[in-house]
C-alpha positions, 0 to 999 in steps of 0.5 A: 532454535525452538519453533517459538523462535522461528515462529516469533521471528517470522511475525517480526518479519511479516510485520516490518514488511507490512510497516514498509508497504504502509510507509511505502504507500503512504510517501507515494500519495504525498509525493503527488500533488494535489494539483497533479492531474493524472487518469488514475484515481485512488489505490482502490479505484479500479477501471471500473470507475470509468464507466461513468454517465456522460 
């Protein structure tokens, strides 16, 4: 085994771990409703968002 093979196979791997945490995430928004009224927002929301004016 060449260093292009190990090389080629790690790319293969990095990429359909990357494919599964996109579906991965992507199954978990629509498993949640619309409707579903829960205090966390978006992925990329943070705490930071609840200092919010009142």
């Amino acid at each position: 085994m060449t260093q292009q093979d190990l090389l080629f196979l790690v790319m293969i791997l990095i990429g359909v771990s990357s494919l599964t945490i996109i579906i991965v995430q992507f199954v978990r928004s629509r498993r949640r409703g619309p409707d579903d009224d829960t205090r966390s927002g978006n992925w990329w929301e943070g705490p930071w968002d609840d200092d919010r004016k009142r």
